[in-house]
C-alpha positions as CSV (number, residue, x, y, z in Angstrom):
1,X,0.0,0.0,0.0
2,X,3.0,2.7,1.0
3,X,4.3,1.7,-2.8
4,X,1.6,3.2,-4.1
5,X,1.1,5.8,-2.4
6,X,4.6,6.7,-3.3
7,X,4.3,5.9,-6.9
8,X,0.9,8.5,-6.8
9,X,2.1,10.9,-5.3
10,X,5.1,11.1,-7.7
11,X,2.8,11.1,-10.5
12,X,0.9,13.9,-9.4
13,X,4.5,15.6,-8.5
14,X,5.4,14.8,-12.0
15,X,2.4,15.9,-13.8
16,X,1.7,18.8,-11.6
17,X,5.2,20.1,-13.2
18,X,4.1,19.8,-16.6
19,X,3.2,22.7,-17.6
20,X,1.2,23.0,-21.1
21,X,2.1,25.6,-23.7
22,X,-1.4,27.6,-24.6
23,X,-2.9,28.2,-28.1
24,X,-1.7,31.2,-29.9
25,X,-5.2,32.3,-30.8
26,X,-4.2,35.7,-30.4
27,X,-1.2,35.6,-32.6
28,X,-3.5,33.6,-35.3
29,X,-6.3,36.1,-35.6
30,X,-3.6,38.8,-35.9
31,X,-1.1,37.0,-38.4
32,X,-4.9,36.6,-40.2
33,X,-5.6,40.2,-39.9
34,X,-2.0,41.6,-41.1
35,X,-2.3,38.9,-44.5
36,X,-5.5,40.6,-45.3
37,X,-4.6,44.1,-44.9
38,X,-1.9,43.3,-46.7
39,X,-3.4,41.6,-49.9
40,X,-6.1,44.3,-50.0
41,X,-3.4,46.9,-51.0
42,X,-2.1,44.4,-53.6
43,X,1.1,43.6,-51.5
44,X,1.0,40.3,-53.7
45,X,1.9,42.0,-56.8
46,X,3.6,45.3,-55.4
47,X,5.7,43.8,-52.8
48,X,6.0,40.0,-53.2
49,X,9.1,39.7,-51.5
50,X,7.5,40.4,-47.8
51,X,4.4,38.6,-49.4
52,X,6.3,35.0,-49.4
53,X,7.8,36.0,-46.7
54,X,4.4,36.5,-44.7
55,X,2.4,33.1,-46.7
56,X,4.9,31.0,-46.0
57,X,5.4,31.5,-42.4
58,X,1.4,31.9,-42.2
59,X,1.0,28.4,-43.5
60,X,3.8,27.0,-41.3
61,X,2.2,28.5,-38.2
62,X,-0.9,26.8,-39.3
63,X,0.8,23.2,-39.9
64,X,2.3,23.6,-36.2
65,X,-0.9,25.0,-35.0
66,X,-2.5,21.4,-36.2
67,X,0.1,19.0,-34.8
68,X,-0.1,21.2,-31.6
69,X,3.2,22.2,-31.7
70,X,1.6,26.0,-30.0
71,X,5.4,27.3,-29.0
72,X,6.4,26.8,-32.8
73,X,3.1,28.1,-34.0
74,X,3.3,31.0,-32.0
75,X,6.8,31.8,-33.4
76,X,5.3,31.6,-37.1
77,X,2.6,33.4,-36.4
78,X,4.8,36.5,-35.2
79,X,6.8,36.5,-38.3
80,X,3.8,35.8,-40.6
81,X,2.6,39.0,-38.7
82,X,5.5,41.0,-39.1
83,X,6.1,40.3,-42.8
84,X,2.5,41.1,-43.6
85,X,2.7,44.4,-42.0
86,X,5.9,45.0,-44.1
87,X,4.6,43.9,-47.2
88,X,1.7,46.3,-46.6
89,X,3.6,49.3,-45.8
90,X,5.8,48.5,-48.9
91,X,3.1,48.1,-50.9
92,X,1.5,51.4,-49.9
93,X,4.6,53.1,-50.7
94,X,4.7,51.9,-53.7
95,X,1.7,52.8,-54.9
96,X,1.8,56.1,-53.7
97,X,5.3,56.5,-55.5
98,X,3.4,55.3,-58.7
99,X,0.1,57.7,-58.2
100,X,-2.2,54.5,-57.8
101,X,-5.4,55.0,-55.8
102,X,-5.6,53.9,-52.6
């Protein structure tokens, strides 16, 4: 009986220390948000550089996302972000240099 009491209360020592990473929801809806900004300015065609940049991480984030990988996701999710915002801004400048509407 003192064997397993020993051997539970190691396991609840053990899992108690485990300590789940949680799902980048936050980081998805904005990597989402920053992709569609971004494509409605064109950033596709004017700046396709940070475009690849921002779709490629996006759909890595969303690979990791599935396999519950959340740190990794997380990680792609911020660069997704970032790049999108770049291709955006470049993308406006570019246009604006060019005289096309916004």
């Amino acid at each position: 009986m003192r064997g397993f009491f020993v051997f539970v209360l190691t396991l609840a020592l053990v899992l108690s220390g485990c300590q789940s990473v949680p799902k980048p929801l936050e980081e998805y809806s904005l990597a989402r948000a920053a992709l569609d900004a971004a494509r409605a300015v064109q950033a596709p065609r004017h700046s396709p550089g940070y475009w690849h940049q921002a779709d490629e991480a996006y759909r890595q984030g969303r690979l990791f996302y599935k396999d519950r990988e959340f740190a990794k996701a997380r990680e792609a999710f911020i660069k997704a972000k970032t790049a999108a915002e770049r291709a955006e801004n470049s993308a406006r400048l570019i246009r604006q240099k060019t005289g096309d509407i916004l």
